[in-house]
VEXGUBA-380934 format. One record per residue (C-alpha): x, y, z; residue in three letters. Coordinates in steps of 0.02 Angstrom, whole numbers, plus 50000, padded with zeros to 5 digits. Layout:
<atoms>
atom c1 X, c2 Y, c3 Z, type ALA
...
</atoms>
This chain:
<atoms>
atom c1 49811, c2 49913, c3 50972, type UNK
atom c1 49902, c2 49981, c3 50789, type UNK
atom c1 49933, c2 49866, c3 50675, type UNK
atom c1 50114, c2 49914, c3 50694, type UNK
atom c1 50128, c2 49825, c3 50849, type UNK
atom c1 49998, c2 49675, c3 50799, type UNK
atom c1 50153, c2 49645, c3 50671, type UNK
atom c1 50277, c2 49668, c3 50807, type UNK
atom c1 50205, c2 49541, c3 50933, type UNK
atom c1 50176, c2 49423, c3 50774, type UNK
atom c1 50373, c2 49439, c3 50760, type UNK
atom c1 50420, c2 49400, c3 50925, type UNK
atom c1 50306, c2 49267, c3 50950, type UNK
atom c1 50375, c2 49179, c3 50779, type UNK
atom c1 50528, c2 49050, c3 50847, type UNK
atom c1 50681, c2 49065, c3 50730, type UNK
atom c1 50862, c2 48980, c3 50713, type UNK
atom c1 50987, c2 49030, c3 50827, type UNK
atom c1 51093, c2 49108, c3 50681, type UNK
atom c1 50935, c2 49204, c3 50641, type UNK
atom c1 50921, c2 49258, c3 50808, type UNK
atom c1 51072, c2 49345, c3 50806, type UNK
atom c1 51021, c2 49449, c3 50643, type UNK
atom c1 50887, c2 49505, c3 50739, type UNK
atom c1 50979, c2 49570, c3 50882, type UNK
atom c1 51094, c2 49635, c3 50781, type UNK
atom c1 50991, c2 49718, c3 50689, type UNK
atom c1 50886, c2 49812, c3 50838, type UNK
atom c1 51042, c2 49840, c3 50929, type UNK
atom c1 51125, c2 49932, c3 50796, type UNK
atom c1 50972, c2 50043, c3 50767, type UNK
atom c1 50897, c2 50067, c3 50940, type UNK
atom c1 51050, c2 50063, c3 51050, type UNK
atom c1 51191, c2 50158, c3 51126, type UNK
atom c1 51354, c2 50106, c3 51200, type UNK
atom c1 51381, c2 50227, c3 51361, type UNK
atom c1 51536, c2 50234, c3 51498, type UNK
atom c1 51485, c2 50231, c3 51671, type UNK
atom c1 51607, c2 50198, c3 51805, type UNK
atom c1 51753, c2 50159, c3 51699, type UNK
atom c1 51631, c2 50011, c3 51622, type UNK
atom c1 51577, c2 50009, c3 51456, type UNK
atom c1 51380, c2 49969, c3 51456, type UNK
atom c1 51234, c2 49940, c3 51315, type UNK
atom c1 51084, c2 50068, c3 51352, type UNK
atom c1 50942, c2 50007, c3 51234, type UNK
atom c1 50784, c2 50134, c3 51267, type UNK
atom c1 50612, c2 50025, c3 51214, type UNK
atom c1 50403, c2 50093, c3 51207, type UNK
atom c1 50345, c2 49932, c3 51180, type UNK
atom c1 50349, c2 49836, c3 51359, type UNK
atom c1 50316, c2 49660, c3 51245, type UNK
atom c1 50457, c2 49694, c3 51139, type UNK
atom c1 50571, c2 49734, c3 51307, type UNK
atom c1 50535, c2 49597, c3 51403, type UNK
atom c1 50598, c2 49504, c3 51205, type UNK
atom c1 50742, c2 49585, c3 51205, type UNK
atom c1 50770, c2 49543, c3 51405, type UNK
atom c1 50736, c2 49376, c3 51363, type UNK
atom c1 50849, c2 49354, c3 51208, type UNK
atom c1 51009, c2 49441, c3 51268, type UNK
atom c1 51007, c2 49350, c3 51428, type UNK
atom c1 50990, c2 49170, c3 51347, type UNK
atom c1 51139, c2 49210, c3 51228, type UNK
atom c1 51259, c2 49294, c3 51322, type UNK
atom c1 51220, c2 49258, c3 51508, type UNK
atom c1 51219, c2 49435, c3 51567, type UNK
atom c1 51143, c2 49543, c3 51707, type UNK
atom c1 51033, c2 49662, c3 51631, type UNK
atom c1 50952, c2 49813, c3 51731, type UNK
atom c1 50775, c2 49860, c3 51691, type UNK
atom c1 50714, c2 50020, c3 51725, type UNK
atom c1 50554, c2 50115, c3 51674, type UNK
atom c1 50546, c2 50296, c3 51635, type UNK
atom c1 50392, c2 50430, c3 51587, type UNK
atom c1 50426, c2 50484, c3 51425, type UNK
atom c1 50411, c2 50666, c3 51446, type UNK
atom c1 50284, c2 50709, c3 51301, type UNK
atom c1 50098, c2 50735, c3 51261, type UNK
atom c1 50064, c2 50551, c3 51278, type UNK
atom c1 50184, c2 50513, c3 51435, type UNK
atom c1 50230, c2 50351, c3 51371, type UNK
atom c1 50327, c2 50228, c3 51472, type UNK
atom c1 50486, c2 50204, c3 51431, type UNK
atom c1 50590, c2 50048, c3 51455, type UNK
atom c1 50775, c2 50054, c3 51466, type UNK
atom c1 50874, c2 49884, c3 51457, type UNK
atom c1 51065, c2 49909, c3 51514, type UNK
atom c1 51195, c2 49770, c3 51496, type UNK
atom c1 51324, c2 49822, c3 51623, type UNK
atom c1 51455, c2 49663, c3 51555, type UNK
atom c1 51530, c2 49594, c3 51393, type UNK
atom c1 51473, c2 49730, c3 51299, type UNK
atom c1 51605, c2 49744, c3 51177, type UNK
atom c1 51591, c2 49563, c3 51164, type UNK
atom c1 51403, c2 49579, c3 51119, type UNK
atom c1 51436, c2 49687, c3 50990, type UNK
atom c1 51563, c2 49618, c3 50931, type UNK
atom c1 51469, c2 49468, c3 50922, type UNK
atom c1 51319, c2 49539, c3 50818, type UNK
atom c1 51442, c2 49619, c3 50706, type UNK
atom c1 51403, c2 49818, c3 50776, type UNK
atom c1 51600, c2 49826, c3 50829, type UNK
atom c1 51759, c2 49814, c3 50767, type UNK
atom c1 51930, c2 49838, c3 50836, type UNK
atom c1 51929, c2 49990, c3 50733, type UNK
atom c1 51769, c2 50049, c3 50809, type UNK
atom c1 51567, c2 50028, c3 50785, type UNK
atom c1 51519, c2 49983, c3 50609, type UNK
atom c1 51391, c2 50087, c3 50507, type UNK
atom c1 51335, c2 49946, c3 50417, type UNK
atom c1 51264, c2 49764, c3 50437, type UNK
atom c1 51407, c2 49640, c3 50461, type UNK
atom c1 51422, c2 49540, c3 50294, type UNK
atom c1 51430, c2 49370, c3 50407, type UNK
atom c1 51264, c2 49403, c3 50494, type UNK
atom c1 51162, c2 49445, c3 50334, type UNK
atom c1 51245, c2 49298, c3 50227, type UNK
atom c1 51086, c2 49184, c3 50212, type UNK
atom c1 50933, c2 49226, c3 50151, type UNK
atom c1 50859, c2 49176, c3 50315, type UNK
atom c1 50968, c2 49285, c3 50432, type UNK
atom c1 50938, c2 49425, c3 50310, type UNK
atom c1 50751, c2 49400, c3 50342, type UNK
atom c1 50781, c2 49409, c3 50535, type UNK
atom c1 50889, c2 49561, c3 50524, type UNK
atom c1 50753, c2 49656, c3 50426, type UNK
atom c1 50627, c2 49588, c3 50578, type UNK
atom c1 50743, c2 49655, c3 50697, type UNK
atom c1 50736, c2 49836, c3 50595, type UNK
atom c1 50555, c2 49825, c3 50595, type UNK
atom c1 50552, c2 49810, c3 50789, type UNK
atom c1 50686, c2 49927, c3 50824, type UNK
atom c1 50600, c2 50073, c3 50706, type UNK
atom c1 50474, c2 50002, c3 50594, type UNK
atom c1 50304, c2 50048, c3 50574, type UNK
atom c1 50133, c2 50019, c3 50458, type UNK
atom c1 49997, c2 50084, c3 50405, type UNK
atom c1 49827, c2 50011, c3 50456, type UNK
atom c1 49762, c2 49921, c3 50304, type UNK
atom c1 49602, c2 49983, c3 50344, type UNK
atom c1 49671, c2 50157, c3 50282, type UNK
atom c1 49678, c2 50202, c3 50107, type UNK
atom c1 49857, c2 50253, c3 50088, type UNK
atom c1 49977, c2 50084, c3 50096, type UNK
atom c1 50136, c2 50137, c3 50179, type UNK
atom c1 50274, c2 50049, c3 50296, type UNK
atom c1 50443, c2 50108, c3 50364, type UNK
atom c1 50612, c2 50075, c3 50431, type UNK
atom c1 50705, c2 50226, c3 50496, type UNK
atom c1 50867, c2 50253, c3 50575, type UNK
atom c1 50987, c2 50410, c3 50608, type UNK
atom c1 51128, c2 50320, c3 50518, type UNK
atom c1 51117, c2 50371, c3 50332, type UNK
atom c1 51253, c2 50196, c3 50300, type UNK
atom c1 51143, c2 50103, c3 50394, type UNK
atom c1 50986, c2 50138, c3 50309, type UNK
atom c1 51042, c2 50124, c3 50146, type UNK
atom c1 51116, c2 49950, c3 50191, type UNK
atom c1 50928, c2 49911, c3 50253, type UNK
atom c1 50862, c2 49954, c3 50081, type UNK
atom c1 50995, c2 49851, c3 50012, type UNK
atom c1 50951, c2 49716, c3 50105, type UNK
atom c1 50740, c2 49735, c3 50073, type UNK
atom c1 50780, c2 49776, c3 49886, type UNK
atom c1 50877, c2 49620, c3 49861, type UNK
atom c1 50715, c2 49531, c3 49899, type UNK
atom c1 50661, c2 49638, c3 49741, type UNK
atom c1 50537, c2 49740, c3 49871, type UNK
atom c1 50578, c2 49902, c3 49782, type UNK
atom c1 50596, c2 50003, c3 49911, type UNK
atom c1 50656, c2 50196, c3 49927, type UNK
atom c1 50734, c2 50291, c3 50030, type UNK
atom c1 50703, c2 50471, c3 50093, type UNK
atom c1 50784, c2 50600, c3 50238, type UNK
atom c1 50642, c2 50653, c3 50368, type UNK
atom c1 50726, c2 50782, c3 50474, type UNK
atom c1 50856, c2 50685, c3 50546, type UNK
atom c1 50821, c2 50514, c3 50511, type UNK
atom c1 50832, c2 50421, c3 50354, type UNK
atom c1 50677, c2 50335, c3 50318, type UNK
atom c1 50665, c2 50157, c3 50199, type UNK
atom c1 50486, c2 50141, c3 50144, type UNK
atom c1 50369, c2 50018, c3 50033, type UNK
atom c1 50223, c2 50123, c3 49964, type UNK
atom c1 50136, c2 49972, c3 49822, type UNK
atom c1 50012, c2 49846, c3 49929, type UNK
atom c1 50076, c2 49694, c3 49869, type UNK
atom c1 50267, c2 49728, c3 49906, type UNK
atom c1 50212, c2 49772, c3 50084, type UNK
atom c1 50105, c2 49625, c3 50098, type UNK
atom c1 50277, c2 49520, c3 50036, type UNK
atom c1 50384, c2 49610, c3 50160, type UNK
atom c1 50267, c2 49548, c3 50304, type UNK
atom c1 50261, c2 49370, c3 50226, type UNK
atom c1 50449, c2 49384, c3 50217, type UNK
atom c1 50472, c2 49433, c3 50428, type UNK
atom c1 50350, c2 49302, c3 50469, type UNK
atom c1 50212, c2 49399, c3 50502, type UNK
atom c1 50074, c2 49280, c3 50411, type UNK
atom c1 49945, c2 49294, c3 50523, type UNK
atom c1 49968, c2 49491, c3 50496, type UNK
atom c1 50002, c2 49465, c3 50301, type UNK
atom c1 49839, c2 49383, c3 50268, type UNK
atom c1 49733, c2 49540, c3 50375, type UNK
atom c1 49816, c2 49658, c3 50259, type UNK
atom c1 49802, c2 49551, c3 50118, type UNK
atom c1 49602, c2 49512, c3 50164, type UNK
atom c1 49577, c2 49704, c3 50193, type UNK
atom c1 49670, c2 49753, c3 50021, type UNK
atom c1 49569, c2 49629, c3 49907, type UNK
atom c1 49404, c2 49698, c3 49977, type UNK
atom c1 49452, c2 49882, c3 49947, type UNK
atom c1 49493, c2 49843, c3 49786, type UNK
atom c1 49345, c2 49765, c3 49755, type UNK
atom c1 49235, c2 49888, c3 49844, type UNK
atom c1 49328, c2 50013, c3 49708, type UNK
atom c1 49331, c2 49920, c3 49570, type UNK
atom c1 49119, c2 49917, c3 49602, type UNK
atom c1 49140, c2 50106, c3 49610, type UNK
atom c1 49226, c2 50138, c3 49471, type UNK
atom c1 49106, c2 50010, c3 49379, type UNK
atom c1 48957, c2 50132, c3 49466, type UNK
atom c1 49057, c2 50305, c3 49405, type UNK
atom c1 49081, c2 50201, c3 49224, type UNK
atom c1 48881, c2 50166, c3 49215, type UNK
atom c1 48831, c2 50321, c3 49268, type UNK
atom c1 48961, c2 50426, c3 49143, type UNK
atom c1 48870, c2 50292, c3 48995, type UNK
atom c1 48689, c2 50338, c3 49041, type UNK
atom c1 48722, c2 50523, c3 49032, type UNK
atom c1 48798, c2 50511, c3 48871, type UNK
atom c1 48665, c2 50411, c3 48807, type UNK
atom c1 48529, c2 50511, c3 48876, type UNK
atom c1 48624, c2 50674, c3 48804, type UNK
atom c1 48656, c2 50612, c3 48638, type UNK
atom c1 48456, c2 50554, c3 48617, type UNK
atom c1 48396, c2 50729, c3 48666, type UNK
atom c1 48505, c2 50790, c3 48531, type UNK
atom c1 48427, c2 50668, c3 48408, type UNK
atom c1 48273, c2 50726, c3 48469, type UNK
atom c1 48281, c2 50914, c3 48461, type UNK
atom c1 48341, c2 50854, c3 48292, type UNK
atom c1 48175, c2 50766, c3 48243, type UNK
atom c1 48092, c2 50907, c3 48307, type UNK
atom c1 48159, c2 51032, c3 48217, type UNK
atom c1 48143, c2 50942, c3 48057, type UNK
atom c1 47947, c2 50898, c3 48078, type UNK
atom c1 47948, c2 51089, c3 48139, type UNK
atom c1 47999, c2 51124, c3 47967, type UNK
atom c1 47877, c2 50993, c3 47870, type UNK
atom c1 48052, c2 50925, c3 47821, type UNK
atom c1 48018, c2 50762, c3 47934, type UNK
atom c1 47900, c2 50670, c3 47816, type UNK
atom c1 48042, c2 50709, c3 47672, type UNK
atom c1 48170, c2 50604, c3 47727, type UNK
atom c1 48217, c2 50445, c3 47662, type UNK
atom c1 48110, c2 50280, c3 47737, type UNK
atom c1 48268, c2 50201, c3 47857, type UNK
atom c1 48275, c2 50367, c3 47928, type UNK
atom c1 48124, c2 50391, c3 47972, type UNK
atom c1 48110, c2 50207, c3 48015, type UNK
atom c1 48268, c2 50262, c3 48166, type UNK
atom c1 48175, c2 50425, c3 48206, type UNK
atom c1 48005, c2 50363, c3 48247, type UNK
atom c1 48096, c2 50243, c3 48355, type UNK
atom c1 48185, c2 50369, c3 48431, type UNK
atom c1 48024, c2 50458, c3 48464, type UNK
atom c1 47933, c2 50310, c3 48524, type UNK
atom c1 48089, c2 50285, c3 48682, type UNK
atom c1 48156, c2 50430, c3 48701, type UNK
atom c1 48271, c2 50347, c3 48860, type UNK
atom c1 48316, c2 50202, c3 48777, type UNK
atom c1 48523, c2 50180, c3 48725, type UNK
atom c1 48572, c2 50114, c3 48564, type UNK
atom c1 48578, c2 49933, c3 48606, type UNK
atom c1 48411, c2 49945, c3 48666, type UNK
atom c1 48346, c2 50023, c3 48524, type UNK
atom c1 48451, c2 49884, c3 48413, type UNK
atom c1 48346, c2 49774, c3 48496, type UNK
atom c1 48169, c2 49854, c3 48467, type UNK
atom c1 48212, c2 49884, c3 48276, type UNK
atom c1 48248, c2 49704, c3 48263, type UNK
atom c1 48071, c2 49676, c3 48351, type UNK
atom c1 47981, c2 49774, c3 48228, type UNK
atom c1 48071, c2 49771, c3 48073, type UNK
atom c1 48120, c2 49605, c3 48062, type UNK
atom c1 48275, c2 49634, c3 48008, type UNK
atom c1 48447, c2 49679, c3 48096, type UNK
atom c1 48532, c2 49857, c3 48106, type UNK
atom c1 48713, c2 49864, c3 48172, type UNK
atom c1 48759, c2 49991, c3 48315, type UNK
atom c1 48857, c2 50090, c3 48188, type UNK
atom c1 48732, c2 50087, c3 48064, type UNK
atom c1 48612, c2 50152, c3 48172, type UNK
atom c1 48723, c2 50289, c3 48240, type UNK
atom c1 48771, c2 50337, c3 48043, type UNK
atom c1 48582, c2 50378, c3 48022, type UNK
atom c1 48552, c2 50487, c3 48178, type UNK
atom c1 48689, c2 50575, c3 48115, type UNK
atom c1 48637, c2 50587, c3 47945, type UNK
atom c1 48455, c2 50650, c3 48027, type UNK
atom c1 48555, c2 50774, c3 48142, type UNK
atom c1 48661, c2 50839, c3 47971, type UNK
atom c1 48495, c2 50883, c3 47900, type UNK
atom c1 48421, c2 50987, c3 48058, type UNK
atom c1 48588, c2 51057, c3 48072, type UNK
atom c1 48558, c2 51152, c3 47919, type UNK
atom c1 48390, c2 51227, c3 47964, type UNK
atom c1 48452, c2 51286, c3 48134, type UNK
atom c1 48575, c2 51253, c3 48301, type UNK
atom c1 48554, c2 51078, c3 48368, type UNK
atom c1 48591, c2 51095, c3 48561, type UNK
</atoms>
């Protein structure tokens, strides 16, 4: 099962207001619906995938309005041969709609009603109701966060990112072919949007999953940072040594002044070893303490020297 419809059965599972309710209706109704004429009767033809989510929206439209509804199942004629469920109200239509704020006596509405999205708490329910209708998510298992809200009504879709956005979600809004698409790309406003439509138990799966990915790259990055430092540091003591080399090559070696020879027989003596490992050894044997710069002033100063008998690689 995809997490997409994990969060969807969360949703319908999840009791809510009666005013909330109706947000949610309206809200798959008005994305996932058409209203059709068959003999001389207007009717409410809602096509739905998901036979969990039908038997909800069976459920909820009878309870409210009292109405006959037809069932009737379908192959979807693709690749997968999905069944499809089609839900059709053959009474009160207009009055449904009207109802959930879809129509007007000047015709269907491209946008939420105002009245239905009012409260914060209906505005919550109408955004679950979008999320059934058309909504889908990424697995959090997957590396790229992403979840959507699409419909083929460019009004309506920019009223749905309205509505996420004034939950500060920033959401964004794109055409895909013929649909217009409202997406959430950052993990934690996705994980919000789910806490938001009641999908906890589903919020704290994504949530779990997230925090251990980042962790798991946060260790890898940590792994890429180590590894990146002991390269340097084993490059930068070969240099110092083809520098001491060069020098004692030259019988310069035994010229130089006694703290750098002091910093180039310890180089010698651990060829592997970083700075603050060295640090520590001069300490050990000299009794006295050498800053990290300090240190790194007189490799350079040894390097300057070789540099001007020949090429240090």
């Amino acid at each position: 099962m995809s997490f997409s419809v994990e969060v969807k059965r969360e949703i319908i599972t999840t009791p809510s207001a009666p005013c909330c309710q109706r947000a949610e209706l309206s809200a798959f109704l008005h994305i996932n619906s058409n209203l059709v004429i068959s003999n001389r009767t207007m009717n409410i033809k809602i096509e739905i995938e998901n036979a969990t989510i039908a038997k909800h929206l069976f459920s909820a439209l009878k309870d409210r309005y009292r109405v006959d509804i037809d069932l009737s199942v379908e192959k979807k004629q693709n690749l997968r041969k999905n069944n499809v469920y089609i839900l059709t109200v053959k009474e009160k239509a207009i009055e449904i709609l009207e109802d959930l704020g879809i129509y007007t006596s000047k015709g269907m509405r491209h946008t939420p009603s105002a009245v239905i999205t009012l409260k914060d708490c209906c505005a919550k329910s109408y955004l679950s109701g979008a999320f059934l209708a058309s909504g889908s998510i990424n697995a959090p298992t997957t590396p790229n966060y992403h979840l959507e809200i699409s419909s083929q009504d460019e009004e309506l879709s920019e009223s749905i990112l309205e509505l996420v956005n004034r939950f500060d979600l920033e959401a964004k809004m794109i055409q895909r072919r013929n649909r217009f698409v409202v997406y959430i790309k950052a993990a934690d406003k996705i994980a919000d949007f789910l806490r938001l439509i009641k999908a906890y138990n589903n919020t704290m799966t994504f949530e779990d999953e997230r925090i251990q990915r980042d962790f798991r790259n946060s260790l890898t990055r940590l792994d890429n940072v180590g590894v990146a430092n002991e390269v340097k540091s084993i490059k930068a003591g070969s240099a110092q040594l083809d520098a001491i080399y060069l020098l004692i090559e030259h019988n310069r070696y035994n010229h130089l002044e006694d703290r750098l020879m002091r910093v180039g027989d310890l180089r010698m003596n651990n060829p592997e070893a970083s700075l603050n490992e060295l640090l520590e050894i001069y300490e050990e044997e000299h009794g006295e303490t050498l800053s990290k710069s300090g240190l790194q002033h007189r490799f350079k100063k040894i390097m300057d020297l070789a540099s001007k008998i020949g090429d240090i690689k």
